[in-house]
N, C-alpha and C positions, 0 to 999 in steps of 0.2 A: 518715397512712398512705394517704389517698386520695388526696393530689399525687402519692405515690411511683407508685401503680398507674395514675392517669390521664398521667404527664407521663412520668417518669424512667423507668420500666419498659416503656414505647413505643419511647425513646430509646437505651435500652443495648438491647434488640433487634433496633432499627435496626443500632446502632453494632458489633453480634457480628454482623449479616449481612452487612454490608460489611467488615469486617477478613475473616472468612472468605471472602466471594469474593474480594478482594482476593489473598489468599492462593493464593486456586485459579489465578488468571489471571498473578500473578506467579509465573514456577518457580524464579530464582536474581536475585540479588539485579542480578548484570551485565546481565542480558537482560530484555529490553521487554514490557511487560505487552501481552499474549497472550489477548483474550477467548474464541479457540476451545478452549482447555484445556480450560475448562470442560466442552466434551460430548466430549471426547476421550475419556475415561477414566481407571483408575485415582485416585493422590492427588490431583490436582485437581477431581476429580468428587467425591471426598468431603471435600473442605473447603466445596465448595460445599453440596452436600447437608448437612452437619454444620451448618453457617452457618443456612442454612433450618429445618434439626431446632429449633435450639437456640430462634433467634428467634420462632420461633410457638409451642413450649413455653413459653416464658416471656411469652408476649402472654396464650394461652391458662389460663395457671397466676396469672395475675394477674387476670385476668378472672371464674376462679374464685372467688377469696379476695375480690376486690369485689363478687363476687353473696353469698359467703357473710358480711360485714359487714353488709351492707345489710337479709340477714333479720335481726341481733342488734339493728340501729334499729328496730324496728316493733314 
């Protein structure tokens, strides 16, 4: 459980902030990824944001459960 929260759970936080910005900066699939999207507005501004949300939720929600492991060693 503690590879998953020091290794794997850094990595797919990673790996959901970059598909989501990804997502913000690309609008259709024909047309060229677009970094200004991002502070443009609307859906691109919250895929970005959602990307963000998600990944330090889960950095943060991991970080929890290996502080609270760590009182049940002691």
């Amino acid at each position: 459980m503690r590879t998953y929260l020091r290794v794997f759970n850094p990595l797919v936080a990673l790996l959901i902030f970059i598909l989501c910005s990804f997502a913000a900066m690309k609008e259709d699939k024909d047309k060229p990824v677009v970094i200004g999207n991002v502070v443009a507005g609307g859906i691109p501004t919250y895929f970005f944001a959602k990307g963000m949300f998600c990944g330090v939720a889960l950095i943060l929600l991991g970080k929890i459960l290996e502080n609270q492991l760590g009182h049940h060693d002691r």
